[in-house]
Every structure is written in C-alpha cells, then in structure tokens.
N, C-alpha and C positions, 0 to 999 in steps of 0.2 A: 235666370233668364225668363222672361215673359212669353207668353203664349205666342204665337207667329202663325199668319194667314199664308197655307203655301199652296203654289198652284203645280202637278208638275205636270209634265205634258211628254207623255212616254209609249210611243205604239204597244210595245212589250206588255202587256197586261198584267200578267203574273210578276213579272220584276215591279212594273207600278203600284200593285196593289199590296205585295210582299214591305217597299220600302214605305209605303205610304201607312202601313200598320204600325212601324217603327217610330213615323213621326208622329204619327196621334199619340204613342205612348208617351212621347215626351212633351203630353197636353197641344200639341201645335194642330191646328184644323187643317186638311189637304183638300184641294179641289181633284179633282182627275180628268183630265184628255188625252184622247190617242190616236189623234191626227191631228196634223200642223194647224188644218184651216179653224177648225172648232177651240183648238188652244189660242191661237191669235185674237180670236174673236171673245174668249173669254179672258187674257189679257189685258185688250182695249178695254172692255167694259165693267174689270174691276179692277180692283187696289189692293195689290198684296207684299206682301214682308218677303217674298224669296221666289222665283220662279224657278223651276229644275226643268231645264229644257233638253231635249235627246236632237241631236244634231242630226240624223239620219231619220226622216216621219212620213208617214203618208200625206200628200197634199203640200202645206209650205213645208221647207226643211227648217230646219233649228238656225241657220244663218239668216232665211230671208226673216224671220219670227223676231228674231235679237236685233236685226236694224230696223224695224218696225217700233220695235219696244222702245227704243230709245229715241226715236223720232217724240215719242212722248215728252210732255215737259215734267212729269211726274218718274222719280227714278226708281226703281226695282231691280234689285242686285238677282243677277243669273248665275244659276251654277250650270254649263253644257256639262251634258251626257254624252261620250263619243265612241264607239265600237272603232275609229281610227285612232291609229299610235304613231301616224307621221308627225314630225314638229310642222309641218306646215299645218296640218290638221291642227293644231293647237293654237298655232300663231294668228290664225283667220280667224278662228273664235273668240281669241281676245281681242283681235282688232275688231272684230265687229261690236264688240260692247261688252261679253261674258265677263263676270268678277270672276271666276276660277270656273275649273273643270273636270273633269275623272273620266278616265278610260277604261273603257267594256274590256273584262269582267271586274269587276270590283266587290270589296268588301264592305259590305251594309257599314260597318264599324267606320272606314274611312268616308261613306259619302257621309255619315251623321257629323264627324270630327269637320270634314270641309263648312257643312251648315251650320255647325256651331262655331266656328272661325269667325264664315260670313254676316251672322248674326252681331259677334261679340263687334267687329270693325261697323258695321251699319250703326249698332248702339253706341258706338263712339264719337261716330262723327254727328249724328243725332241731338246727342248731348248738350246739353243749353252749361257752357261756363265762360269764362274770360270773353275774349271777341265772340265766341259765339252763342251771344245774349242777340245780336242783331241778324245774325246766320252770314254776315258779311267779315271777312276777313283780308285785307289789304298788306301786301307785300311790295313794299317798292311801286310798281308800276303793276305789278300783278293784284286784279281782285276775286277772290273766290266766292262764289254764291254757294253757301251749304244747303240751300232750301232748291234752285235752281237746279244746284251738280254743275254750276257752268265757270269759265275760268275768263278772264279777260285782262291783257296786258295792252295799257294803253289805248283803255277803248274799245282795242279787238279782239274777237273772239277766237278763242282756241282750243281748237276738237281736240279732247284728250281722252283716250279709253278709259275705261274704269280702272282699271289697276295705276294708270295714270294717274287720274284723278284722285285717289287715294294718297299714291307716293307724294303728289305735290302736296297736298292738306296736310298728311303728317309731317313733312318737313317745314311747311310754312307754320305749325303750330309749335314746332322745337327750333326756331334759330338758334345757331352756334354750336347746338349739340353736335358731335360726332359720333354715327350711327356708323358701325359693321353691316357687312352682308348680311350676316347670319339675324342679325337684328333686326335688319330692315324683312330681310323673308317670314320671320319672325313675328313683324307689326302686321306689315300689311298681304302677306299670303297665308298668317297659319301655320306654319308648320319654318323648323329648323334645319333643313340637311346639307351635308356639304354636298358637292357636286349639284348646289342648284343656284353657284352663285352667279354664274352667266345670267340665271332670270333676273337678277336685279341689274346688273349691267347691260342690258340689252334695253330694258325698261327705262333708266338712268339717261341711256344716252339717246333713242326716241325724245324722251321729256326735254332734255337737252335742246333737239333741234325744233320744240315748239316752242319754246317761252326766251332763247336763249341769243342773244343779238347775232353772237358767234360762237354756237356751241362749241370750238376746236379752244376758246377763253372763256369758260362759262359764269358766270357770275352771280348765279342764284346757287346750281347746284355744284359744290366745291369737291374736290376729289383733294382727303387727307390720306398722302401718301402712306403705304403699309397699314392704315387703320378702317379707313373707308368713307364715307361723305359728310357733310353736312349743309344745311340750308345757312346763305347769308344772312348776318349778325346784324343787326338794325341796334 
C-alpha cells in the first residue's frame, strides 16, 4: 500500500500525536488539528487520502466538519472518533457522510486495521479496469460516477451515504453474484463478525428505499433466500 496524506483533527493532543506517530511509521504523512474550526479550514483547503475526525471538538463538532466535507465535489473517506457508544451516536455519523468509525477508548491496533480497510476499499474503487476505464458505470437506469461519488437513476440524483455508495458500486460491479452478510461486511466494512449482520441489512434496505421503484419488490438489489443478496443480472 502507497504512502497516504492523512489529516486528523483530535482536541486530545496526546491520543493525536501518540496515533499519528503510528501512522508515519507506516510511511503515511499526518497533518494535526485540535479544534473543529482550524481542521475545517484545513480540510477545504487541502486534498487528502483519509481524514480521522473526533466527533466531540472544540469550535465545529465532527458532524457539522463531515456535512461540510461532503458538500465538496472532491471525495475524502472519514473515519469518526466518538467517546459516545449510543447506536444513534453512530447512525448520525454515518449518515452524515463517515465511511467507518471507532469508539473512545480504543486500540491503536484496531484504528490502524480500520485505515488499512479504508485505504484497501478507496484503492479499489480508484482502480482503472473494465467500465472503470471511463470512471462511468451504468446499471439499468442507475449511473454511477466513480470520479464524482455521485449516483443517478433516471437523470435523478440520489443522496447516498458512503457506505451506501460503496455497497451500490460493489454490487453494480458483481451482477448475479450472490454475496453473504458476512461477505458483504467483509468487502465493504473490513472486518467479519457475526452479530453485525443487522449493519448490512439496515444499510441493504436504506439503499432499497433510494434507488428502488418499490423497495417492498426490489429489483436491483435481490434478497437470495438463506444465502443472502445479489445485484441484478444484465
């Protein structure tokens, strides 16, 4: 894996400067902020491979930072920092734009494994092969822009979170295959566990009710009884 420009933006001094020693070892350059307003600002005015954002900062919080960031037409995968362990604390984070997250206190070990996840999915969908020689990918009525991150059925455009964005890509570039939970968490979160198959059915059926005539008969994304889904066959 190539060198990566990371920005993270963490009041916590010692936790930032502790994790950010971790990431230079692994050749990746860090920026540092440790308030919201000075990380926003240094956001908008550069271009980075991975921001690590703490949800709780002085000045903007890590939510207003992440709907800012994506207001951008240039995309930057987030990983939230959160000292909250509510699901809704987590849910708002990924609705607001975050590609993954980790909860205060953690192990250096696991935020390295999340950023090398994040990385390995960013270099994939980056990748120049098949349809994505034009960065355009067309499904049916659906078109994905990989250069954009934007999605459009029929002309219209469709707000889809990151992990959204992702699940659609991966399944519009496997028609027919039938993909498991455990696969699916697997591609596109990183990590395998049982007891986390509700994230992909919760994700699943969100996606559902944006792209889907009548997500209750869905037609792009198929649900294979006992096995688990697949994107429609063209």
């Amino acid at each position: 894996m190539s060198a990566k420009k990371i920005l993270l933006i963490e009041d916590n001094e010692d936790m930032a400067q502790l994790l950010a020693l971790h990431l230079r070892d692994l050749q990746h350059s860090v920026e540092l902020c440790f308030d919201g307003d000075s990380g926003l600002k240094q956001a908008e005015n550069y271009q980075y491979d991975l921001i690590i954002l703490d949800l709780m900062l002085p000045g903007k919080d890590g939510l207003t930072i992440c709907r800012a960031i994506r207001k951008n037409h240039y995309y930057t995968p987030i990983l939230m920092l959160t000292a909250k362990d509510s699901e809704l604390d987590r849910v708002r984070g990924l609705e607001t734009g975050a590609d993954d997250y980790v909860t205060k206190p953690f192990s250096i070990t696991e935020v390295l494994a999340r950023i090398k996840a994040i990385f390995r999915r960013s270099d994939a969908i980056n990748s120049s092969n098949g349809d994505d020689l034009s960065q355009i990918i067309n499904r049916g009525q659906i078109t994905i822009n990989l250069e954009k991150h934007s999605v459009n059925i029929a002309n219209r455009a469709i707000d889809l979170t990151a992990k959204e964005f992702e699940l659609l890509l991966f399944f519009a570039r496997h028609p027919g295959r039938v993909y498991s939970r455990n696969e699916l968490l697997d591609q596109i979160w990183g990590y395998s566990h049982d007891g986390y198959e509700h994230t992909v059915n919760s994700h699943i059926n969100r996606l559902r009710i944006k792209i889907e005539v009548d997500s209750k008969h869905p037609v792009y994304i198929q649900t294979v009884w006992g096995v688990g889904y697949k994107f429609l066959e063209q």
